[in-house]
C-alpha positions, -999 to 999 in steps of 0.1 A, spaced: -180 -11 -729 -202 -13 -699 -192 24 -691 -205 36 -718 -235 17 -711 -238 26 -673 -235 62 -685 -261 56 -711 -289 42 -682 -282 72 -657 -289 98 -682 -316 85 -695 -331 74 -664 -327 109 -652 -338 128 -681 -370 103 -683 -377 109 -646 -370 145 -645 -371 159 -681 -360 194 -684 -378 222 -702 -411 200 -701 -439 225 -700 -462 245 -721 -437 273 -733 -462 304 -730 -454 326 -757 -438 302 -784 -445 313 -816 -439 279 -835 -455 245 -825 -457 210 -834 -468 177 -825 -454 143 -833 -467 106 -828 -447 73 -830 -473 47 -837 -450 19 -831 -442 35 -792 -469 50 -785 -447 84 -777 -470 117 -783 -446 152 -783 -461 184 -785 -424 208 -788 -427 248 -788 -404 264 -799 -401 304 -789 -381 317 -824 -359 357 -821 -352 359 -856 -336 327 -867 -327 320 -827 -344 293 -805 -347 313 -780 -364 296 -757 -375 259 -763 -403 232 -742 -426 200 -750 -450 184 -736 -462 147 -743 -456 109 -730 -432 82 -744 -408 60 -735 -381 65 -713 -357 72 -747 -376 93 -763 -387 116 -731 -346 117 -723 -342 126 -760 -367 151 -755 -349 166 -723 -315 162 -740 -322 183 -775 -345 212 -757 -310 220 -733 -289 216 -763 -298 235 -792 -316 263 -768 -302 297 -781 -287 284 -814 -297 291 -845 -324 269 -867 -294 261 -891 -272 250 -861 -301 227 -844 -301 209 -881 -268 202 -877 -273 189 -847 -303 169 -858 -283 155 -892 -255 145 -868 -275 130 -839 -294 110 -866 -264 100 -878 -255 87 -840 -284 63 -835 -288 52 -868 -248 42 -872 -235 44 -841 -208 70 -849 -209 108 -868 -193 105 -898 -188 144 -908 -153 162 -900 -178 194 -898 -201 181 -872 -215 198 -838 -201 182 -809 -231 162 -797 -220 163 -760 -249 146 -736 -267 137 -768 -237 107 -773 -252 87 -750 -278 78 -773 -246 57 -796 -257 24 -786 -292 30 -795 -284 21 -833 -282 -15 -819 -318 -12 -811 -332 -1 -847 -369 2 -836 -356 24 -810 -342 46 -833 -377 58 -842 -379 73 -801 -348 91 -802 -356 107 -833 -395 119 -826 -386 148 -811 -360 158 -834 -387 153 -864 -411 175 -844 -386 200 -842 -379 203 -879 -415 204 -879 -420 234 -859 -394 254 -874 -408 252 -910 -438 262 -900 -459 230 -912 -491 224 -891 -494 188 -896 -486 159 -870 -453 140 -877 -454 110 -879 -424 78 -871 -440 58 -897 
């Protein structure tokens, strides 16, 4: 499928090379910071919460160029949806690069986030594409404690 995979490089060469949302997000009244050991990728993500909204959503950090496009990626996609819809769309984007394919009838559409399919053929890669993600969860519950790929 080397569509697939030429779509796959140009996202994530663009998203690593110009991430979207990647500031400090003045304001955000949820934070957290993740570390994958195995990388080296540091996240900080804020998360500005209305109610049960992401309202408005940033990081900060270094990694690889997977998990800084994963980073870009999930800050434009669950943007102004609720916490319960961004864990769907973390449940079925784990899904994606662990297996390769979403196996719920129920799940989001994934849209740009699809691209990351082939990374399940790169298990230690996984751990990238997920940091984020992780972090995410993180800041929404509230827990001040640094997540951690390992």
């Amino acid at each position: 499928m080397p569509d697939l995979r030429d779509l796959y490089q140009e996202v994530v060469i663009d998203h690593s090379k110009r991430p979207r949302n990647f500031h400090k997000l003045e304001g955000a009244n949820h934070t957290a910071q993740g570390y994958n050991p195995l990388c080296g990728d540091k996240v900080t993500v804020y998360v500005k919460l209305d109610g049960n909204r992401l309202q408005d959503i940033s990081f900060e950090g270094s990694g690889c160029a997977i998990s800084t496009a994963s980073a870009s990626i999930m800050t434009e996609t669950v943007k102004g949806k609720t916490a319960e819809e961004a864990q769907a769309l973390f449940e079925s984007f784990h899904d994606l690069v662990t297996t390769g394919s979403v196996s719920r009838r129920d799940a989001p559409p994934l849209g740009k986030l699809e691209v990351f399919s082939k990374v399940s053929d790169y298990p230690v890669r996984v751990k990238c594409a997920t940091l984020v993600w992780h972090t995410l969860r993180s800041a929404l519950s509230g827990r001040d404690t640094v997540v951690s790929t390992e």
